[in-house]
N, CA, C and O atoms as a Maestro MAE file, in Angstrom:
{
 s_m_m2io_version
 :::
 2.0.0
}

f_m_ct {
 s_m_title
 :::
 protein
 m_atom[292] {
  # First column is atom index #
  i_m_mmod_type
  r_m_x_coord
  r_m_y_coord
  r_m_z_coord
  i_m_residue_number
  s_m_chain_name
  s_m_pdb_residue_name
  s_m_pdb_atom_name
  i_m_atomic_number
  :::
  1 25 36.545 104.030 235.596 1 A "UNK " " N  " 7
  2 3 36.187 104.117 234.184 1 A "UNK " " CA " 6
  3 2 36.942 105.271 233.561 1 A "UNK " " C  " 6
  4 15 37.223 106.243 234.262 1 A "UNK " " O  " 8
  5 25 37.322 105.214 232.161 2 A "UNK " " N  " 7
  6 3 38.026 106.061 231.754 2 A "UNK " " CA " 6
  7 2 37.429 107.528 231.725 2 A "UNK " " C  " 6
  8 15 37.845 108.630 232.085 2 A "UNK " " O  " 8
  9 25 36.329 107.079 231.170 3 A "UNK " " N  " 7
  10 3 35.475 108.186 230.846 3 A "UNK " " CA " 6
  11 2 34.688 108.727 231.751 3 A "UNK " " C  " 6
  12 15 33.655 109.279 231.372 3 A "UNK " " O  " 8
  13 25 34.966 108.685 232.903 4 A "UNK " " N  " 7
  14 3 34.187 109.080 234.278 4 A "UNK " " CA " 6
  15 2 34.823 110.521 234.226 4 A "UNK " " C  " 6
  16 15 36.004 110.654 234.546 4 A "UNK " " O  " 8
  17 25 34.149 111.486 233.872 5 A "UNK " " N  " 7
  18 3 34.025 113.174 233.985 5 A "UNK " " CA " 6
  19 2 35.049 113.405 235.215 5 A "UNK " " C  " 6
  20 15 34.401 113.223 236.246 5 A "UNK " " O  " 8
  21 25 36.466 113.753 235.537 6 A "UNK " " N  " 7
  22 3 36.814 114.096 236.827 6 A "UNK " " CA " 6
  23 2 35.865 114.912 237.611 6 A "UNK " " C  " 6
  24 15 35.712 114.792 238.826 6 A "UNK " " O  " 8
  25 25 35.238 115.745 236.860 7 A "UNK " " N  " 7
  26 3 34.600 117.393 237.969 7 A "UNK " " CA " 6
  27 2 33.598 116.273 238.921 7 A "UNK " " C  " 6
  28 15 33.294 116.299 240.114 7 A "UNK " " O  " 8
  29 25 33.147 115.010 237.481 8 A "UNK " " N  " 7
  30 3 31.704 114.468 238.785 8 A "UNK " " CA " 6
  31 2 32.551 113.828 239.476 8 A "UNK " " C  " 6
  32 15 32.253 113.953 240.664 8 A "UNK " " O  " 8
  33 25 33.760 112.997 239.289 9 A "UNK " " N  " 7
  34 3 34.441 112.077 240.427 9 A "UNK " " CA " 6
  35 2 34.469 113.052 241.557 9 A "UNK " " C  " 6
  36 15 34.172 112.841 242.732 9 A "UNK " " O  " 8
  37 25 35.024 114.549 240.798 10 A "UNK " " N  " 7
  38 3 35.456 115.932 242.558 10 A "UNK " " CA " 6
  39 2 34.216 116.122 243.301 10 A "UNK " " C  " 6
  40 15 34.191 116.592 244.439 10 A "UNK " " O  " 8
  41 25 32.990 115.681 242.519 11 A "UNK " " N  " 7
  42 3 31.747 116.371 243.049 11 A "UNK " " CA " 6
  43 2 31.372 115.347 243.802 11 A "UNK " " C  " 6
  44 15 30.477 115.737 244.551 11 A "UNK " " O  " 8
  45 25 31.698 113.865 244.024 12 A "UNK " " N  " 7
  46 3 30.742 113.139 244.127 12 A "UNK " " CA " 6
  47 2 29.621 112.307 243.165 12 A "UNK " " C  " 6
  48 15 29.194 111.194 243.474 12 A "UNK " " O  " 8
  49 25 29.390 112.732 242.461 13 A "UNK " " N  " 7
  50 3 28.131 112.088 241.010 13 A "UNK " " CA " 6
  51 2 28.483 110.817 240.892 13 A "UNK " " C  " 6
  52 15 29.549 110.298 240.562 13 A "UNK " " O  " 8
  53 25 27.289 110.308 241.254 14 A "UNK " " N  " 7
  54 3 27.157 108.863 240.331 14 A "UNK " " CA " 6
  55 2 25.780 109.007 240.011 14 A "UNK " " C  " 6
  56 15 24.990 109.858 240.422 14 A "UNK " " O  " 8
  57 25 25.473 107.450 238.709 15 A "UNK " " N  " 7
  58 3 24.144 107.503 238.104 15 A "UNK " " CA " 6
  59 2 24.508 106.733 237.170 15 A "UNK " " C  " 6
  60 15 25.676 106.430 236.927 15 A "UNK " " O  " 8
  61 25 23.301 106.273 236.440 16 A "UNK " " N  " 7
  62 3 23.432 105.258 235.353 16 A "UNK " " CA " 6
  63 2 22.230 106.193 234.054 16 A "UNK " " C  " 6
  64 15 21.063 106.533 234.250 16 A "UNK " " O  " 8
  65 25 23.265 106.424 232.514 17 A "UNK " " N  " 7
  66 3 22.722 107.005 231.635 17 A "UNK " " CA " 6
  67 2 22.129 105.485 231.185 17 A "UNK " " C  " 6
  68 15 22.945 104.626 231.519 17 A "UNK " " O  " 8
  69 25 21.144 105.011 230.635 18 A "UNK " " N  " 7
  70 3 20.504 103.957 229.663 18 A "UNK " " CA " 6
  71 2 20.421 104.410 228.072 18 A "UNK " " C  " 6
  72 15 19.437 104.943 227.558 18 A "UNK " " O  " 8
  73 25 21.510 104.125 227.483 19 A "UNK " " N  " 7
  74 3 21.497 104.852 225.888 19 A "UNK " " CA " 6
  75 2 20.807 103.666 225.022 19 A "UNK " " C  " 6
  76 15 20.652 102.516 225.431 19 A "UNK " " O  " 8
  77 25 20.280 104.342 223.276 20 A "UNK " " N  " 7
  78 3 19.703 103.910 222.587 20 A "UNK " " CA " 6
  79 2 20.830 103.785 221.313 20 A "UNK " " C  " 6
  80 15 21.259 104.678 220.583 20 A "UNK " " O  " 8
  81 25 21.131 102.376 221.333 21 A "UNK " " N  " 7
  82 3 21.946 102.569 220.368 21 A "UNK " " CA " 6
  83 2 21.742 101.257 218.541 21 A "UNK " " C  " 6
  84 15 21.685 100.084 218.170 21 A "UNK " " O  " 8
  85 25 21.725 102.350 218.186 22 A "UNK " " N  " 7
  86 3 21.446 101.512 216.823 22 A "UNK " " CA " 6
  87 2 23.126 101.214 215.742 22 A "UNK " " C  " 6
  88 15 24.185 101.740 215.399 22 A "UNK " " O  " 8
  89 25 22.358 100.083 215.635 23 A "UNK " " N  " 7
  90 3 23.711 99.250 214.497 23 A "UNK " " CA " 6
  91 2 23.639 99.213 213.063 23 A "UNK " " C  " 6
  92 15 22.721 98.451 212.760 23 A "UNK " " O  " 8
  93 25 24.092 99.604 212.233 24 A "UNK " " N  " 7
  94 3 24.061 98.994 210.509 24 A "UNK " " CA " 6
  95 2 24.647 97.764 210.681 24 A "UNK " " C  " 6
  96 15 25.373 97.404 211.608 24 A "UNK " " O  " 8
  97 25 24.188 96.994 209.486 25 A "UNK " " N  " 7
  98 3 24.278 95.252 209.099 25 A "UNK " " CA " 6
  99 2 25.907 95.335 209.577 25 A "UNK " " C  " 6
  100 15 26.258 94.708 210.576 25 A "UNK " " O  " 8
  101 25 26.720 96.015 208.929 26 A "UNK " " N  " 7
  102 3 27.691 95.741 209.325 26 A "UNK " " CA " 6
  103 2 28.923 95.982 210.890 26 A "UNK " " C  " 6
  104 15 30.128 95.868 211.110 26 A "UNK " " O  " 8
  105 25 27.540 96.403 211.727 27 A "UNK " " N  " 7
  106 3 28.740 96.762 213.194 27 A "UNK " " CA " 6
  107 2 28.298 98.198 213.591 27 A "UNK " " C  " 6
  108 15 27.889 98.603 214.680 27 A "UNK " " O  " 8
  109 25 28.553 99.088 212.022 28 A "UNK " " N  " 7
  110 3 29.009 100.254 212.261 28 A "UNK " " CA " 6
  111 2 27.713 100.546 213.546 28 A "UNK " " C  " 6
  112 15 26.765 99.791 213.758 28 A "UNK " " O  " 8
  113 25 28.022 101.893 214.304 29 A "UNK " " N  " 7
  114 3 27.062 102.542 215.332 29 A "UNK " " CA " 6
  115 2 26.653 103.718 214.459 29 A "UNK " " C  " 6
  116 15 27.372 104.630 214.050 29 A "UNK " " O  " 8
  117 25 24.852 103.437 214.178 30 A "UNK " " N  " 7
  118 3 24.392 104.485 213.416 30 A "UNK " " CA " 6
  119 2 24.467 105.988 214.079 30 A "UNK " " C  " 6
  120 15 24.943 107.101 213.859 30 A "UNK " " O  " 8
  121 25 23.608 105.206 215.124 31 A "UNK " " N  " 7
  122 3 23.012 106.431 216.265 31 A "UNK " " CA " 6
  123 2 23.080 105.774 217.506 31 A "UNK " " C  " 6
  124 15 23.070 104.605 217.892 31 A "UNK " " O  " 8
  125 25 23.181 107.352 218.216 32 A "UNK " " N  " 7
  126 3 23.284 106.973 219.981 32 A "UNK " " CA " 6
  127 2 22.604 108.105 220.494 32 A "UNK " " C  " 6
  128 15 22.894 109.293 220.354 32 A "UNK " " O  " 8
  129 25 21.322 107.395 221.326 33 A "UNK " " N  " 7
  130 3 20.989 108.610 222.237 33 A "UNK " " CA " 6
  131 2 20.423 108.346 223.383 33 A "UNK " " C  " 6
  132 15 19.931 107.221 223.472 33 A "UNK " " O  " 8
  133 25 20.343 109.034 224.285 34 A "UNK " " N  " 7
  134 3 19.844 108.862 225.861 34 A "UNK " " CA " 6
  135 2 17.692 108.701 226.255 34 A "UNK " " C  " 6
  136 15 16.667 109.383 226.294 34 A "UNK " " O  " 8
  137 25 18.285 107.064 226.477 35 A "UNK " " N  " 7
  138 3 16.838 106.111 226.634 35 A "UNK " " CA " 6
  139 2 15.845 107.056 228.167 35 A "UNK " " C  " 6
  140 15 14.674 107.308 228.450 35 A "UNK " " O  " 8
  141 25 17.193 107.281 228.754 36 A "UNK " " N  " 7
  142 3 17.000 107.394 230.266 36 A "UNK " " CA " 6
  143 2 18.044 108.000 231.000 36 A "UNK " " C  " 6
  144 15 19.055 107.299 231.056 36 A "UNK " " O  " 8
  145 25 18.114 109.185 231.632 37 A "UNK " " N  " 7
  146 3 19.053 110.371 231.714 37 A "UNK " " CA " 6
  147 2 19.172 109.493 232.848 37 A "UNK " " C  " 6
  148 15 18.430 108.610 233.278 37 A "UNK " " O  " 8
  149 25 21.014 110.246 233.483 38 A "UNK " " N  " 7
  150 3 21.554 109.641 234.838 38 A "UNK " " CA " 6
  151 2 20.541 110.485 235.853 38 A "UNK " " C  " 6
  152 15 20.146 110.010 236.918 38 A "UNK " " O  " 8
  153 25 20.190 111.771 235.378 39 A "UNK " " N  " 7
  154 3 19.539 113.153 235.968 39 A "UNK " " CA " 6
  155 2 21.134 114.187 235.877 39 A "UNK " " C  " 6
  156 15 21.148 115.355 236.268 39 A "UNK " " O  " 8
  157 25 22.011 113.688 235.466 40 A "UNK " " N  " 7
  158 3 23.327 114.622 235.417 40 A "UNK " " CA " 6
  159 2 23.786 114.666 233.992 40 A "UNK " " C  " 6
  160 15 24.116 113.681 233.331 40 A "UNK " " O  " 8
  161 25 23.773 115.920 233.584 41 A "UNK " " N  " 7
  162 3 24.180 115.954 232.231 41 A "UNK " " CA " 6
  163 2 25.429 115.674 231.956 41 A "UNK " " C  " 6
  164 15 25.636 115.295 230.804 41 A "UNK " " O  " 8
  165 25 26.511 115.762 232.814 42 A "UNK " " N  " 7
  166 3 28.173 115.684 233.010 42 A "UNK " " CA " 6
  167 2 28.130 114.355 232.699 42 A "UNK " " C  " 6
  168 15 29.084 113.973 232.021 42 A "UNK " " O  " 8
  169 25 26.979 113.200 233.107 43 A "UNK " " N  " 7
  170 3 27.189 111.891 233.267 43 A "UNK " " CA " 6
  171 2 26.857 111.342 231.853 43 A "UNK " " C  " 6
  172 15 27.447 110.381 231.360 43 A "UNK " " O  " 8
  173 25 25.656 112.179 231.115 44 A "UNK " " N  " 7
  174 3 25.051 111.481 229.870 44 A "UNK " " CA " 6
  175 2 25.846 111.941 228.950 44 A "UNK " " C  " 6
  176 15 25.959 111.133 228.029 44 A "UNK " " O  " 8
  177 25 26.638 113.206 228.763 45 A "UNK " " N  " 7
  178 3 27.254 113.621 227.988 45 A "UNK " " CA " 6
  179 2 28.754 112.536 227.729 45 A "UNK " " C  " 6
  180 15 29.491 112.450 226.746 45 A "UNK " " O  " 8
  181 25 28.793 111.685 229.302 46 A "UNK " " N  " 7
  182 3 30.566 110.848 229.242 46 A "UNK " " CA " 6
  183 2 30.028 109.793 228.437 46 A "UNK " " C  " 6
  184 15 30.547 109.160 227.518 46 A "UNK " " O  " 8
  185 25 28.596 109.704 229.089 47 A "UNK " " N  " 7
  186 3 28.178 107.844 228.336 47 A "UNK " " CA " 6
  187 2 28.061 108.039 226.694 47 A "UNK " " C  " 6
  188 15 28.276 107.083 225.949 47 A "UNK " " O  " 8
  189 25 27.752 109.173 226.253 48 A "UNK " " N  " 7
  190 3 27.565 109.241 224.762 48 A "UNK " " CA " 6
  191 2 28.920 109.199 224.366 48 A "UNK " " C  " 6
  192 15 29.085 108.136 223.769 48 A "UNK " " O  " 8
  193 25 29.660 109.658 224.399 49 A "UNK " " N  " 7
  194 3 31.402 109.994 224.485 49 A "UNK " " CA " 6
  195 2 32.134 108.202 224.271 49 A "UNK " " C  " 6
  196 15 32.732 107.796 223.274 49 A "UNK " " O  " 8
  197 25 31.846 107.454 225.484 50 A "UNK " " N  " 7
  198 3 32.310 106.593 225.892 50 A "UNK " " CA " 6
  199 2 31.644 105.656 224.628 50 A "UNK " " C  " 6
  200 15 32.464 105.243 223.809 50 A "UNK " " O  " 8
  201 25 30.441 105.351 224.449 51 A "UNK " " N  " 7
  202 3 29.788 104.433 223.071 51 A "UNK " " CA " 6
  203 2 30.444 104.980 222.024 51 A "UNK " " C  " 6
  204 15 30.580 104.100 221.174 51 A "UNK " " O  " 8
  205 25 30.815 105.778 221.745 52 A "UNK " " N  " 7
  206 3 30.934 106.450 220.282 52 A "UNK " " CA " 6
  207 2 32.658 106.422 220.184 52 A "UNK " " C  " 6
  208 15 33.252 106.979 219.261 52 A "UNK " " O  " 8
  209 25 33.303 105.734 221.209 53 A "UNK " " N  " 7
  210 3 34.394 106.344 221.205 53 A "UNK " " CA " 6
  211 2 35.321 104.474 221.160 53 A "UNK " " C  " 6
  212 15 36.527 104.231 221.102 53 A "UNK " " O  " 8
  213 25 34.258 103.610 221.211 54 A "UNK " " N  " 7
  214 3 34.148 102.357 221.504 54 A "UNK " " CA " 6
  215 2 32.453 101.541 220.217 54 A "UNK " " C  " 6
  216 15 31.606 100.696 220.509 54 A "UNK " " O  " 8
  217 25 32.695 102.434 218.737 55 A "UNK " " N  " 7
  218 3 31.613 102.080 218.059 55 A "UNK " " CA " 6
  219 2 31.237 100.357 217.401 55 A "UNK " " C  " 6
  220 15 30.236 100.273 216.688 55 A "UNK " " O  " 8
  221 25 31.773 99.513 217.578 56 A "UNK " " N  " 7
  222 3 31.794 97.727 217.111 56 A "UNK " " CA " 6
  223 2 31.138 97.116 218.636 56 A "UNK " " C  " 6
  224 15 31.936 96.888 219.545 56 A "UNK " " O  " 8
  225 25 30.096 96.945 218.785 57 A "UNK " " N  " 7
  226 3 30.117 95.928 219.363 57 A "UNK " " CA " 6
  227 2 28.654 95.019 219.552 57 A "UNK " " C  " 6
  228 15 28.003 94.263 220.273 57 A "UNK " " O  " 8
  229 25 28.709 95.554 218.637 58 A "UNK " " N  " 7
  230 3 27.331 94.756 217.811 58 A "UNK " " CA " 6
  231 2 27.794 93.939 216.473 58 A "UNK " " C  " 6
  232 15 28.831 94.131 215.838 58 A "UNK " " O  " 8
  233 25 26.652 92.870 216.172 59 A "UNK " " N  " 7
  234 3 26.841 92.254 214.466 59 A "UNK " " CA " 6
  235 2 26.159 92.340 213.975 59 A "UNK " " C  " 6
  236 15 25.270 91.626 214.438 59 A "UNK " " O  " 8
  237 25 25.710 93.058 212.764 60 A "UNK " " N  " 7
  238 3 24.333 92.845 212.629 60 A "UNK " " CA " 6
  239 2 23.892 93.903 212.816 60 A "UNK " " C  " 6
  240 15 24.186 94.584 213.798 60 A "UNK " " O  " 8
  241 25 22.803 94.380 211.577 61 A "UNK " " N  " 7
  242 3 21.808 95.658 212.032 61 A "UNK " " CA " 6
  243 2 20.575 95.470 213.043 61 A "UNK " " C  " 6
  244 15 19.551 94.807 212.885 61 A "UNK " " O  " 8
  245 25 20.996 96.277 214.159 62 A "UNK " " N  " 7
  246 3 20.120 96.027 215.577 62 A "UNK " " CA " 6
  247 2 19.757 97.478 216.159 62 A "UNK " " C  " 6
  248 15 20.154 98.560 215.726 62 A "UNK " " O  " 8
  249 25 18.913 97.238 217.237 63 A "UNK " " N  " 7
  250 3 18.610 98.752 218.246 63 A "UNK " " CA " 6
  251 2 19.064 98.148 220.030 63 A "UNK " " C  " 6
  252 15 18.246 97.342 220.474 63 A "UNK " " O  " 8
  253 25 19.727 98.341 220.561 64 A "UNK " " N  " 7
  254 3 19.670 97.951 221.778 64 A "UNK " " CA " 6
  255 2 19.776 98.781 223.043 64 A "UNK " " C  " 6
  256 15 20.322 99.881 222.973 64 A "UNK " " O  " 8
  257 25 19.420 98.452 223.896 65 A "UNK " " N  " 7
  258 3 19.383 99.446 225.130 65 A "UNK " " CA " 6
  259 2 20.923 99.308 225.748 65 A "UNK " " C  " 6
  260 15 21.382 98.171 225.631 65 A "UNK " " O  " 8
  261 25 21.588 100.051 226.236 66 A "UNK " " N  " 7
  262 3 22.861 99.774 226.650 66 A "UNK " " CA " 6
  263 2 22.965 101.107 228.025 66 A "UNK " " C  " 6
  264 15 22.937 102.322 227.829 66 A "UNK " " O  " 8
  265 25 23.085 100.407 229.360 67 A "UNK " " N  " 7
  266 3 23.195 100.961 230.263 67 A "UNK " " CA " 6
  267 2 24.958 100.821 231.070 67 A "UNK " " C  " 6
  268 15 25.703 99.885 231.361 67 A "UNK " " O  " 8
  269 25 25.030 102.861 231.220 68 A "UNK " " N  " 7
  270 3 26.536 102.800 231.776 68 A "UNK " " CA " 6
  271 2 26.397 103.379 232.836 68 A "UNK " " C  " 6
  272 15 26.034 104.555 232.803 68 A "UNK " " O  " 8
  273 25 26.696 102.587 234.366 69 A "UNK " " N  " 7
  274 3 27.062 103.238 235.350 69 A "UNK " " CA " 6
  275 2 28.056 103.841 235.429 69 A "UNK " " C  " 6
  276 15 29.061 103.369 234.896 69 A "UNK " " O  " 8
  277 25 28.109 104.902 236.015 70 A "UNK " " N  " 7
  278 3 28.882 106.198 236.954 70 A "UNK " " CA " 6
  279 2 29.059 105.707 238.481 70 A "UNK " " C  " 6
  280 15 28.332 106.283 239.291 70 A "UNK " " O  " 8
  281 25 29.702 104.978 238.847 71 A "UNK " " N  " 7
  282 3 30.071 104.616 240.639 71 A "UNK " " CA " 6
  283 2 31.225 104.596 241.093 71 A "UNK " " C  " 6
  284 15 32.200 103.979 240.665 71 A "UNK " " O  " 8
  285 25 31.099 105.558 242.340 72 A "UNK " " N  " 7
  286 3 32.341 105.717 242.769 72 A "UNK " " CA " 6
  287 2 32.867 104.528 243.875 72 A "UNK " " C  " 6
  288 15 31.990 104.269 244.699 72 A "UNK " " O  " 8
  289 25 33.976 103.852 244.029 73 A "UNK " " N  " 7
  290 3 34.255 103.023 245.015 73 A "UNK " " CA " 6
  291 2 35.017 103.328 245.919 73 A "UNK " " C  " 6
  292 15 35.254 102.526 246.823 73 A "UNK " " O  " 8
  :::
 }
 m_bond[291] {
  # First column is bond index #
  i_m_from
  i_m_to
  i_m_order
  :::
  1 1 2 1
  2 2 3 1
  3 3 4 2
  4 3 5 1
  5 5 6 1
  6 6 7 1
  7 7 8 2
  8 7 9 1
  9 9 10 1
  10 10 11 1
  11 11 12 2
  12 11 13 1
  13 13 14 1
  14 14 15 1
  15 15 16 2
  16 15 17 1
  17 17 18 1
  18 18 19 1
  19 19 20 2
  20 19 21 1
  21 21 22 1
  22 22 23 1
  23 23 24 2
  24 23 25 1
  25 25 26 1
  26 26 27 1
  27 27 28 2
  28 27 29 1
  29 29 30 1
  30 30 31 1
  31 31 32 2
  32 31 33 1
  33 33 34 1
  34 34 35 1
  35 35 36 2
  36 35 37 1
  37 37 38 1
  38 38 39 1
  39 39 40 2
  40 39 41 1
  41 41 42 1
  42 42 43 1
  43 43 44 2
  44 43 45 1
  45 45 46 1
  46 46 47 1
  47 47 48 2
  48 47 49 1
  49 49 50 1
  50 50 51 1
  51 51 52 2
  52 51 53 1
  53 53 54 1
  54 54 55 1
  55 55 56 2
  56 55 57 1
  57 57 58 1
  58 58 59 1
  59 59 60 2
  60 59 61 1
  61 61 62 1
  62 62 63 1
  63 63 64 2
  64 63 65 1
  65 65 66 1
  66 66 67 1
  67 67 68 2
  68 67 69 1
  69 69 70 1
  70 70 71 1
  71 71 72 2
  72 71 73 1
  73 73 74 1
  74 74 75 1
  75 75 76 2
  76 75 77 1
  77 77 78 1
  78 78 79 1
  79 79 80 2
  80 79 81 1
  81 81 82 1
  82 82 83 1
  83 83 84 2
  84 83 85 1
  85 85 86 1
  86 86 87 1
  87 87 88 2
  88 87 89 1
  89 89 90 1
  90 90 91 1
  91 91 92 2
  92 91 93 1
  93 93 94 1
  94 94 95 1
  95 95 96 2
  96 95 97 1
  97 97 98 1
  98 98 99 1
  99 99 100 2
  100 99 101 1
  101 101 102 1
  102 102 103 1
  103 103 104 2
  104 103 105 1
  105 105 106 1
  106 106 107 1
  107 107 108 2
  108 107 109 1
  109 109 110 1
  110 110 111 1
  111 111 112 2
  112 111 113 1
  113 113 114 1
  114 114 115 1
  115 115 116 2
  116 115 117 1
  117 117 118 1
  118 118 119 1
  119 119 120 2
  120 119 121 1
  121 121 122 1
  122 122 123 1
  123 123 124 2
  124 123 125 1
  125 125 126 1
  126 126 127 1
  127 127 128 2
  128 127 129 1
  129 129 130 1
  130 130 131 1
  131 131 132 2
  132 131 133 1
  133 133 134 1
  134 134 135 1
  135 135 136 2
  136 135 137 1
  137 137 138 1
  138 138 139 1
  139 139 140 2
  140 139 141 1
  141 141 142 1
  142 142 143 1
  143 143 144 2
  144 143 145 1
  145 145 146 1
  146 146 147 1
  147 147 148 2
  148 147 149 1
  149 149 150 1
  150 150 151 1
  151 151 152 2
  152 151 153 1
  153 153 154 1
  154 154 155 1
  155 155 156 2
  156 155 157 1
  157 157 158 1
  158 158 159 1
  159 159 160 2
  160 159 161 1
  161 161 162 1
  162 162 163 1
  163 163 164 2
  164 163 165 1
  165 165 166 1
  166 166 167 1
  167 167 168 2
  168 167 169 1
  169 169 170 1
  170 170 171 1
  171 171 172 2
  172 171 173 1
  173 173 174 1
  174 174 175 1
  175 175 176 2
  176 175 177 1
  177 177 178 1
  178 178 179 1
  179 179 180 2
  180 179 181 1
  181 181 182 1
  182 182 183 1
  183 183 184 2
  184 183 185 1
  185 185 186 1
  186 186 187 1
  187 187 188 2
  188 187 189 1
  189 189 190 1
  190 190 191 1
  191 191 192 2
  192 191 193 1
  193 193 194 1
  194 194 195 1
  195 195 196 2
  196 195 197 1
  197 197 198 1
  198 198 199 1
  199 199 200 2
  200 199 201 1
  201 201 202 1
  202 202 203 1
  203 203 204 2
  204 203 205 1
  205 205 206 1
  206 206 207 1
  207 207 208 2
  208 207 209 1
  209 209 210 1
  210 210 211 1
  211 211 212 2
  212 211 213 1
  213 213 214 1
  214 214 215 1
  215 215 216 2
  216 215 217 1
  217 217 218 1
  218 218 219 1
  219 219 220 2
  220 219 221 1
  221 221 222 1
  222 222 223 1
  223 223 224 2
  224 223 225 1
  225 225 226 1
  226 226 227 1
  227 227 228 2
  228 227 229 1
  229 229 230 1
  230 230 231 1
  231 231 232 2
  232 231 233 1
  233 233 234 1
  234 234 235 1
  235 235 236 2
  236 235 237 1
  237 237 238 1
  238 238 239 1
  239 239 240 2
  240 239 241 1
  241 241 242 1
  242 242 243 1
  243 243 244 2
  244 243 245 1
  245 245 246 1
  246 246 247 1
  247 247 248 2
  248 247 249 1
  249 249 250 1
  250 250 251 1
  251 251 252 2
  252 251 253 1
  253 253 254 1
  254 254 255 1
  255 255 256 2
  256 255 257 1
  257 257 258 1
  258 258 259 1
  259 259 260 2
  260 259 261 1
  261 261 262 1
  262 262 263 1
  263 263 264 2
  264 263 265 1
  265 265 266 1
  266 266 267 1
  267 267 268 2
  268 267 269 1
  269 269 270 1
  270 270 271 1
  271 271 272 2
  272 271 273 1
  273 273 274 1
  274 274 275 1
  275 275 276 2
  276 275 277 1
  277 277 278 1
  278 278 279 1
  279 279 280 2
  280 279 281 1
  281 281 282 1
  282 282 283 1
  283 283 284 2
  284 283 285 1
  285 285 286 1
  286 286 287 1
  287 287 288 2
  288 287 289 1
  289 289 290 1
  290 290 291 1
  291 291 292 2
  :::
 }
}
């Protein structure tokens, strides 16, 4: 993943942040915030980064849960 923090790839870290993300009618991403921490802040700080950095992917004014794993292979 792009947005995978190198220090957590050096450290080892994985985890899954579960973000809260809300839509205006038209797409835009109102708000984004953390439903459910990875327990690593390095990790919730990439997933907020990573939504916001990637804001369309909704239609429609909505709220949805959107979960990003952190796994190393």
């Amino acid at each position: 993943m792009h947005f995978y923090p190198p220090e957590a790839v050096a450290r080892g870290i994985e985890g899954e942040t579960i973000l809260i993300l809300r839509y205006a009618a038209d797409g835009r991403l109102l708000d984004a915030r953390i439903a459910r921490s990875s327990g690593h802040a390095i990790l919730d700080q990439a997933a907020l980064r990573a939504v916001r950095a990637t804001p369309r992917i909704a239609d429609g004014p909505r709220e949805v849960l959107f979960p990003v794993t952190f796994a190393l292979h």
